[in-house]
C-alpha positions in Angstrom: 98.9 25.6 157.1 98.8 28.2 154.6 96.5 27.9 151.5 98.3 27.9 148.7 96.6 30.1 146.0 95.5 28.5 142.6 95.9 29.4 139.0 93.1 31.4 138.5 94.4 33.8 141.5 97.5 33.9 140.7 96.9 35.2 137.6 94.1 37.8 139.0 96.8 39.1 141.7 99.1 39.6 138.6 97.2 41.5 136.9 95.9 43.7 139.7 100.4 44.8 140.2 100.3 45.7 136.7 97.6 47.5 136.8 98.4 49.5 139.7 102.1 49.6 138.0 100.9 50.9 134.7 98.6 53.7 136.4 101.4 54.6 138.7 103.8 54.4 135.5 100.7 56.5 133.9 100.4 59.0 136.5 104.1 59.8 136.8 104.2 60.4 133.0 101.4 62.9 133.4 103.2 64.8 135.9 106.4 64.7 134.0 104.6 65.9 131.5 102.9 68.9 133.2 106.0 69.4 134.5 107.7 70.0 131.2 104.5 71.9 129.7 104.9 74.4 132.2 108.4 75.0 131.8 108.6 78.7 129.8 110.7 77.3 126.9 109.5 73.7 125.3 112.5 73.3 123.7 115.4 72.9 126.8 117.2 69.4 126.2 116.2 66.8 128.3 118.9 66.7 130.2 118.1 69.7 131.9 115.0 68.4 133.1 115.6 67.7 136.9 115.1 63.9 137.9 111.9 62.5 137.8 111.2 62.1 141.6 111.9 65.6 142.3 108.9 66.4 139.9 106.2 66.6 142.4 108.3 69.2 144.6 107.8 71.9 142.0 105.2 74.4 142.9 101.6 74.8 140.8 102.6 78.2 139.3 106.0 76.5 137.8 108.2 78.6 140.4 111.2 76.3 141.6 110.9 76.2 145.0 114.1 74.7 145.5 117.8 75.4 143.5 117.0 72.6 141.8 115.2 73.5 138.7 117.4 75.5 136.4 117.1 79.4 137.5 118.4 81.1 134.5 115.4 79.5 132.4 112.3 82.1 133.3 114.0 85.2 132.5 115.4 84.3 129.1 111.3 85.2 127.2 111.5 88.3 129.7 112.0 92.2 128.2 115.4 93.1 127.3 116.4 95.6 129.6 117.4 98.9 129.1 121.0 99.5 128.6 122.9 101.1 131.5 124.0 103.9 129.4 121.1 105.9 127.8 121.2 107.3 124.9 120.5 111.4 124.4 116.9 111.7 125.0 114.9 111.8 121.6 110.8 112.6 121.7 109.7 109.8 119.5 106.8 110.4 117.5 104.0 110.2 120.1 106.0 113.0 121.7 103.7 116.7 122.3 104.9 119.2 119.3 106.9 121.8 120.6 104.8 124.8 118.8 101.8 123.0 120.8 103.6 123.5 124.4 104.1 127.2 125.9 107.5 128.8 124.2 110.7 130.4 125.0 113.2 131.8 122.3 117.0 131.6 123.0 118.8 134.9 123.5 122.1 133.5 123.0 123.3 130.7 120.9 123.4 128.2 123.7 123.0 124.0 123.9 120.6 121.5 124.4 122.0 119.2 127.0 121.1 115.9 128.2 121.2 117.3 131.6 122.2 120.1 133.4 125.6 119.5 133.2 125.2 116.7 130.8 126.5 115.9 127.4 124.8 118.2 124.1 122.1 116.8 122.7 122.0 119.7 120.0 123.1 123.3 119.9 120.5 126.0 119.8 121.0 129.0 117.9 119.9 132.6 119.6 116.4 133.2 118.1 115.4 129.5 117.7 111.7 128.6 119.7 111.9 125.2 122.3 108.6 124.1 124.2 108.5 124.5 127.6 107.5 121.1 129.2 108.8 121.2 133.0 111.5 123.5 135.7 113.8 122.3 137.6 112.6 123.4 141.4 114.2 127.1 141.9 113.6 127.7 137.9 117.2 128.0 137.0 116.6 125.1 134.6 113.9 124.8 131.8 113.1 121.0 130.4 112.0 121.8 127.0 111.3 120.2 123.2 113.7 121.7 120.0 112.8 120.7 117.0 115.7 122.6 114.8 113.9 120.7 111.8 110.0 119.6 111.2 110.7 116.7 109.0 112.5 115.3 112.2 111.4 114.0 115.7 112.1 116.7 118.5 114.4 116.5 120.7 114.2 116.9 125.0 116.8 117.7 127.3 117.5 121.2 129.5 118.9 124.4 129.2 119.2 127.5 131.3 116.4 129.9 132.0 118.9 132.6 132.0 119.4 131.5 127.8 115.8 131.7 126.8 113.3 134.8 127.0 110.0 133.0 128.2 106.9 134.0 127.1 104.9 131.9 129.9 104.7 132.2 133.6 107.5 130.0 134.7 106.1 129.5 138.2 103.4 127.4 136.1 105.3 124.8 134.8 105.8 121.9 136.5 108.4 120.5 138.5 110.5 118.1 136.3 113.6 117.3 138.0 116.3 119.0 141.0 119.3 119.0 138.6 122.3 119.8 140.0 123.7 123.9 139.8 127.5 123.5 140.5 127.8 120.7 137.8 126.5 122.6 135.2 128.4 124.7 132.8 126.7 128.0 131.8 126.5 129.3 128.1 129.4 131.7 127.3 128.1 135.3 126.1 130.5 136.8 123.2 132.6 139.6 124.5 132.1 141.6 121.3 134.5 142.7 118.7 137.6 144.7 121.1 137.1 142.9 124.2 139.8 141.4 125.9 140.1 138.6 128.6 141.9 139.7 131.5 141.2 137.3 134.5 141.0 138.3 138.0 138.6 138.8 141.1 136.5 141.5 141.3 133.8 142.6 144.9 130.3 144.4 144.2 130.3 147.7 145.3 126.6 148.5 144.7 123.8 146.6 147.2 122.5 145.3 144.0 123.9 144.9 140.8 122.6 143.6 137.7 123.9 140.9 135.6 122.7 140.8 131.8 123.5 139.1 128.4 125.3 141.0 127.3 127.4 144.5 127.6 124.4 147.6 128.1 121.5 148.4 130.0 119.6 147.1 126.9 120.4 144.1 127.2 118.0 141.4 129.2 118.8 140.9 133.1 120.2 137.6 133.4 120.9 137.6 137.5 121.9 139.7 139.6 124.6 140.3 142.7 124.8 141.5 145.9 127.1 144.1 147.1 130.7 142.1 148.6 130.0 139.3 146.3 132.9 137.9 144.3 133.3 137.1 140.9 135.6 136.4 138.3 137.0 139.1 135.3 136.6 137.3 132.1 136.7 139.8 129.6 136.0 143.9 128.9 133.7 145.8 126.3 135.9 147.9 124.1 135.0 150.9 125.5 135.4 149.6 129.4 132.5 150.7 130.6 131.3 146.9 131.0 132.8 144.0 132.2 132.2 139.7 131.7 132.2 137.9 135.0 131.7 134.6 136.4 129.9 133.9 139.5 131.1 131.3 141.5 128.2 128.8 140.8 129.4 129.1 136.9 126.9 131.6 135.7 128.4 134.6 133.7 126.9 137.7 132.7 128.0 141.4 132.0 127.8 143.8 134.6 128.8 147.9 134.7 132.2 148.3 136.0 131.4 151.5 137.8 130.3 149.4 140.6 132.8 147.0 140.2 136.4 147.0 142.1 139.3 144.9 141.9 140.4 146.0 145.2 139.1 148.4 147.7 136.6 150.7 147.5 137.8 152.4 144.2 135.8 151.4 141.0 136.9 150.1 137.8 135.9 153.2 136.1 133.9 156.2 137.0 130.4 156.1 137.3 128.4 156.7 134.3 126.5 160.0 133.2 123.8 160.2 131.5 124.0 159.7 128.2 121.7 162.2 125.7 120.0 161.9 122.9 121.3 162.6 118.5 118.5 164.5 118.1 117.6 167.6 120.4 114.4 166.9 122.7 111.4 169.0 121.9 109.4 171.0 123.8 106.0 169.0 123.7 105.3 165.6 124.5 106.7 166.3 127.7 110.3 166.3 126.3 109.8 163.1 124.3 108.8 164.9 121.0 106.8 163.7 118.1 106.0 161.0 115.8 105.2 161.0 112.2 104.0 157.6 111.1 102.4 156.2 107.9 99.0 154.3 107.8 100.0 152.3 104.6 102.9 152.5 102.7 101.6 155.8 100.1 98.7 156.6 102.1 98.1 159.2 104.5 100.8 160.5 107.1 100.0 161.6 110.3 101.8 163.5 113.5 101.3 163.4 116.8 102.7 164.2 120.1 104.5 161.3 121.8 102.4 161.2 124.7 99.1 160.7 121.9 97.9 164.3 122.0 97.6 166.4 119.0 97.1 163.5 116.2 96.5 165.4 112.9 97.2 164.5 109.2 100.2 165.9 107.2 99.8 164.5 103.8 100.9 162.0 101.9 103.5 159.6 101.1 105.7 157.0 101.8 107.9 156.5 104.9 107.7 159.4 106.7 111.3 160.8 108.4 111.3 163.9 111.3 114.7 165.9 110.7 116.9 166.1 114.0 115.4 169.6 114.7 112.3 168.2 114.7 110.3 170.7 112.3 110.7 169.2 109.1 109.7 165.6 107.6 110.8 164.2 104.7 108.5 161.4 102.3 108.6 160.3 99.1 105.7 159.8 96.5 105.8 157.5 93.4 103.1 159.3 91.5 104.0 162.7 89.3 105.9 164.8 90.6 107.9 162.0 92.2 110.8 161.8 94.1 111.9 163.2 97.4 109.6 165.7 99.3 109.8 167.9 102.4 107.1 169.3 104.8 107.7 171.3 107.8 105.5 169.7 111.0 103.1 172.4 110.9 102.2 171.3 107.5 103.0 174.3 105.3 106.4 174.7 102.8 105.5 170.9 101.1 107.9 170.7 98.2 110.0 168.2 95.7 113.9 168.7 96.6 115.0 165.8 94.2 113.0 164.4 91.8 113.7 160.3 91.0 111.8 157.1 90.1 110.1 155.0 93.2 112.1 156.4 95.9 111.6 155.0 99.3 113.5 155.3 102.6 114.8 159.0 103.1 116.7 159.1 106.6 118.4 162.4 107.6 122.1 163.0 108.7 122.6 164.1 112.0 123.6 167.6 111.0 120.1 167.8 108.9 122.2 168.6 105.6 122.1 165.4 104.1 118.9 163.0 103.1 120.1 159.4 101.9 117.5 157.2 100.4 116.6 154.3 98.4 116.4 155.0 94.5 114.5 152.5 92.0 117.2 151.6 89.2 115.7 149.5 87.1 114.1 146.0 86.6 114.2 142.2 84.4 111.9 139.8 83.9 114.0 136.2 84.6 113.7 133.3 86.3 114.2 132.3 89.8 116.6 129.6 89.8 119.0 127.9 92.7 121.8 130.5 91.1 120.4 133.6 91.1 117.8 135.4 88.3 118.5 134.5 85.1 117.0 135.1 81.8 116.6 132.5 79.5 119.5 132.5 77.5 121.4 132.3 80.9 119.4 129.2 82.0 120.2 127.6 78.7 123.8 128.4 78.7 124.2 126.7 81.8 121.8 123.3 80.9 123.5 123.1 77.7 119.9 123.3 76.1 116.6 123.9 76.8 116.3 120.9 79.2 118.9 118.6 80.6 118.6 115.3 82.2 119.4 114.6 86.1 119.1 111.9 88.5 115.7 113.0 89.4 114.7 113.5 85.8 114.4 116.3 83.1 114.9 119.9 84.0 113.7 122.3 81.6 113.7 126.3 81.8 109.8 126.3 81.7 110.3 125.0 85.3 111.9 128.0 86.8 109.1 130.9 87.9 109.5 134.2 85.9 109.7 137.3 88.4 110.3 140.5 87.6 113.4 141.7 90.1 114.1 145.3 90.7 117.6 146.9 91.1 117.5 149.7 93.7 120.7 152.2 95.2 121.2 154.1 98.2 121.9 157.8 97.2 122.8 160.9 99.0 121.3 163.8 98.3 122.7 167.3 100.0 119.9 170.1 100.6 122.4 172.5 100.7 123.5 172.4 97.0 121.6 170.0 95.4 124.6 167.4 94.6 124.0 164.1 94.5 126.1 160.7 95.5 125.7 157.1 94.7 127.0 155.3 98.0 129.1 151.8 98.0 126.1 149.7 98.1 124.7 146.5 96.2 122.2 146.4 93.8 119.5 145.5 96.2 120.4 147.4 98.9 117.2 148.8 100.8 115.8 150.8 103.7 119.4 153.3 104.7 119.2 154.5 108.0 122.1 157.1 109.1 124.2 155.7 111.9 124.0 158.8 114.9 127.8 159.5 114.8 127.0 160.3 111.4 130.4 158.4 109.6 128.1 155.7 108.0 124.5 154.1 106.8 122.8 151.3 107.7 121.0 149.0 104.9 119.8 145.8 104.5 120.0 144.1 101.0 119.0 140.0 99.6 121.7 138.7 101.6 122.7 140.8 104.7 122.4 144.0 107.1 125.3 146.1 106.5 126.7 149.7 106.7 128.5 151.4 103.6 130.3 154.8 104.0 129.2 158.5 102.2 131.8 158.3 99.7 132.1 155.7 97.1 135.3 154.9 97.8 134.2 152.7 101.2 133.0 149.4 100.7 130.3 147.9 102.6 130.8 146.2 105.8 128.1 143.2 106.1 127.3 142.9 109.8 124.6 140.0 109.8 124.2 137.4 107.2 120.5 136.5 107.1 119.7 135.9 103.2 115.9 137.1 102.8 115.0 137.3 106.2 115.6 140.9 107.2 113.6 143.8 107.2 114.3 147.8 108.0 116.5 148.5 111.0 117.0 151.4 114.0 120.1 152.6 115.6 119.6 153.0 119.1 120.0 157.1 119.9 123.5 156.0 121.6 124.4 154.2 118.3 125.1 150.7 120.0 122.4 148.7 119.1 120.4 147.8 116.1 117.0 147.3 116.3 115.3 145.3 113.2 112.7 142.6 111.9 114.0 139.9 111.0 111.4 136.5 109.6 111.8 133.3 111.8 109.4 130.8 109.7 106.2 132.0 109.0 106.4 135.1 111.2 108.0 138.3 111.8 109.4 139.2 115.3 111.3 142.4 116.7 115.0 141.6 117.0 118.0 143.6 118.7 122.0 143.3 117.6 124.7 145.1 119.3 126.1 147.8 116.3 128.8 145.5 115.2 126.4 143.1 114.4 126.8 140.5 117.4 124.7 139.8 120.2 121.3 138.9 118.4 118.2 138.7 120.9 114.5 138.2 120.0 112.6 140.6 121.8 109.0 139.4 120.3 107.7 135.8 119.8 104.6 133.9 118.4 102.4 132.5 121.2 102.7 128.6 121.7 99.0 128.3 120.3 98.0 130.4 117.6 95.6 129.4 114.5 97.4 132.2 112.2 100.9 133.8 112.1 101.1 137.1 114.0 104.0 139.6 113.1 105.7 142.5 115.1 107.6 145.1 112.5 108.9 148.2 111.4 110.7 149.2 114.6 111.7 152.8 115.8 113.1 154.2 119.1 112.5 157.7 121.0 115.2 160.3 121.3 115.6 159.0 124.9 116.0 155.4 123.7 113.8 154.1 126.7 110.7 153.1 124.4 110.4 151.2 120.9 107.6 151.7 118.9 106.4 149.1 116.7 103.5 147.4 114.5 102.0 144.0 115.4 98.9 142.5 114.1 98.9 140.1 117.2 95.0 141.1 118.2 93.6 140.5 114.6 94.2 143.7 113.4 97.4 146.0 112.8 98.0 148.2 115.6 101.0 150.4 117.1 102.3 148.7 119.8 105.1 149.9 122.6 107.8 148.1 124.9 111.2 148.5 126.6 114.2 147.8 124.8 114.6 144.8 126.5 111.5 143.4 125.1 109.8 143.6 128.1 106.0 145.8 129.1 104.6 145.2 125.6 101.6 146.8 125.2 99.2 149.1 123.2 100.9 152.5 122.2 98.2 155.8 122.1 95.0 153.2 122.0 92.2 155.6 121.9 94.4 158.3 119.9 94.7 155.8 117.3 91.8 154.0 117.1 90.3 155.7 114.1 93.8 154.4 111.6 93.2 151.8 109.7 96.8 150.7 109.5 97.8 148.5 106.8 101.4 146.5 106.4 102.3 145.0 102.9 105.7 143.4 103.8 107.2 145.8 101.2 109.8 146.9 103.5 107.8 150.0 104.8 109.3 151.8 107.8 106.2 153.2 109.2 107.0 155.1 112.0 109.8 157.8 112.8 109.9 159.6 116.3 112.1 162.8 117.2 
């Protein structure tokens, strides 16, 4: 018979069930708790929560094991992803600065892109700086930094190695990307003023043939073809004697069209000559002449033969000028008796020929009868303002008093700088007769240069190079608008190119145009690391056009320096011939060098 439990146990065995119900009730609660704790967003309803029993299924690191917990929960506190379509590439701040990274200058305005065959992320004008971070891995593509303004983030993407002149070793950079060649679209060149497009296909007749920026052999190699190669006419230089082509991966270039047919073996046109020089070659220097140059501008002047034998002084003065026989040199002095001199290379028959206030500039006419230069007219004291120099009076007719009010508070004439600005001509003086003609020109027109056909002048004035004709009658003809950032300019000997300074920022570089104005190409650039601006100026070319002579302070120091047209093979000029000048340059527009 079973014994029957009493009171007392009964009681005992109850209270041992809800004990062990209460912790069971306990320990579930705890787990549903942790559960919920480890969940990566407290504040899910509850009715998301899966069913209690499943609870202990869920793994310790809060991963569901099974589709039962709610997937879509972990990734909502995750980073939001990148969106499929980037933006243009932007350096943000933390970005390296572009003057801080080895440099290339554009030869041609040509575009920022994305990627090689990308959307534009800016355009780039020709003469603008870019750093050089990376190459695609045959070099045809640079990955650079351009920064077109400092009080802005840079800006990354690629362009073509053919638009930029480098002044790094390529080679060195390293390997950013393998963008694509056949998508991308290569930067057009201008034709220049009288081309025409034509279209058609056109077969190398030369084993190699050069392809360069633009139409002339002084203009930078771009590429080059091989002889049965086919490209495509886009356009013609005015004279014929160069052609615009495509190649069939896109790039273009300009290329002689003597070695050129559109069918056969017969050229487009006859095979150049050589071309010779304005001036007649001397006898010494090998046939390259001389040079006359200028240590400062009104110090002493020297001459020399161009290969650096037979330096000797020849007086003094400002901007020295050999005449096209090359026996005479004309200066100018600005102390009594002032005006225009002339002094015949073996230093006798110095004399005044026209005397005039601060003269500067002379530059003879191919024929030797004429000398133009640069006459002082006059001068006011005024104040530099947004519209011009004004004098007082002026400043107050315009604020309607003294001061006026604007958004930005009171403006009052006292904050405009005085200056004293002085009015200059071009004038022509004949050595024949004596007469004298004031040329088209404005009245800060500076530095005249004759063009080697003789039917014009070069000049540069506050707002623009230009030419103006020898009669008053012809009005100037502005070829580059580059307000207060050019300095004296060159004609080639062949008269189709312009060789100049021109100021990019806080420096002053070597720049050559085509004669019409177009085709601008920087053929000297700051380093990427420099603790001081450096500056290459006052350009001149020899009779034979196949050196340019210049003045850079680049080692510390002012020196003469020497290169190819091109820009290329810079390096000292005469060293040990010269190093005895002390050469001096005052940014007063001095043309120091002249050779014949």
């Amino acid at each position: 018979m079973s014994r029957l439990a009493t009171p007392s146990q009964s009681y005992r065995m109850r209270s041992r069930r809800s004990l062990v119900l209460l912790a069971l009730l306990l320990t579930l609660l705890a787990m549903l708790v942790t559960a919920c704790g480890s969940r990566p967003t407290p504040t899910l309803a509850a009715a998301t929560l899966p069913p209690p029993p499943k609870l202990p299924t869920r793994a310790p690191t809060a991963v569901p094991p099974t589709p039962t917990v709610a997937p879509t929960a972990a990734p909502e506190m995750t980073a939001t992803p990148e969106p499929a379509t980037a933006p243009a590439p932007t350096a943000t701040p933390s970005a390296p600065d572009p003057d801080m990274l080895p440099g290339a200058y554009a030869i041609n305005d040509t575009a920022l892109l994305s990627q090689p065959g990308g959307s534009q992320v800016a355009p780039i004008p020709a003469g603008a700086r870019v750093g050089l971070q990376g190459r695609n891995a045959d070099g045809a593509w640079l990955q650079v930094l351009y920064q077109p303004d400092p009080r802005t983030p840079a800006q990354a993407g690629w362009v073509r190695s053919a638009a930029v002149t480098a002044f790094t070793d390529l080679k060195a950079l390293p390997v950013a990307g393998a963008p694509s060649e056949s998508a991308a679209a290569s930067p057009t060149v201008s034709a220049g003023e009288g081309a025409a497009a034509t279209g058609g296909a056109l077969t190398v007749l030369a084993d190699r043939l050069n392809l360069r920026s633009g139409p002339g052999t002084g203009q930078p190699v771009v590429g080059s073809l091989a002889k049965g190669d086919q490209v495509d006419l886009i356009s013609r230089s005015a004279d014929g004697a160069w052609v615009q082509v495509k190649k069939a991966d896109g790039a273009q270039g300009w290329a002689a069209a003597a070695y050129l047919s559109a069918g056969g073996s017969t050229p487009l046109v006859a095979a150049p000559t050589p071309s010779g020089s304005s001036r007649p070659a001397t006898s010494s220097g090998a046939g390259r002449g001389h040079i006359v140059f200028e240590d400062r501008g009104g110090g002493n002047i020297y001459i020399m033969n161009a290969d650096g034998s037979g330096l000797r002084r020849l007086t003094q003065g400002f901007d020295p000028a050999l005449s096209p026989d090359g026996k005479q040199v004309a200066f100018t002095r600005w102390e009594e008796p002032r005006g225009l001199w002339v002094i015949n290379t073996d230093g006798s028959g110095e004399r005044l020929v026209y005397g005039t206030n601060r003269p500067r500039s002379p530059t003879w006419s191919p024929d030797g009868s004429t000398i133009v230069l640069e006459e002082w007219t006059g001068s006011k004291i005024c104040r530099q303002t947004p519209f011009g120099c004004l004098t007082d009076d002026e400043i107050r007719a315009r604020l309607g008093g003294d001061c006026m009010k604007t958004s930005f508070g009171t403006l009052c004439i006292k904050d405009f700088p005085l200056i004293t600005r002085d009015f200059t001509a071009l004038t022509s003086y004949n050595l024949a007769n004596g007469s004298v003609r004031n040329l088209a020109a404005s009245d800060s027109s500076r530095a005249p240069v004759f063009n080697p056909g003789g039917g014009s002048v070069l000049f540069f004035d506050n707002d623009s190079m230009a030419t103006t004709g020898l009669t008053s009658n012809e009005q100037p003809r502005p070829l580059v608008s580059l307000p207060n950032q050019l300095g004296p300019a060159v004609y080639s000997p062949d008269g189709q190119a312009i060789y100049g300074a021109r100021r990019n920022g806080d420096n002053w570089n070597i720049w050559r145009w085509n004669a019409d104005g177009s085709g601008a190409v920087a053929l000297t650039a700051p380093p990427a690391l420099r603790d001081r601006p450096f500056h290459n100026v006052s350009p001149t070319l020899s009779p034979d056009g196949r050196t340019l002579l210049f003045l850079t302070n680049r080692t510390g120091k002012w020196e003469m320096w020497q290169m190819n047209p091109d820009g290329s093979n810079q390096r000292p000029f005469a060293a040990a011939a010269l190093a005895g000048i002390d050469f001096q340059y005052n940014f007063t527009n001095e043309r120091m060098a002249d050779w014949g």
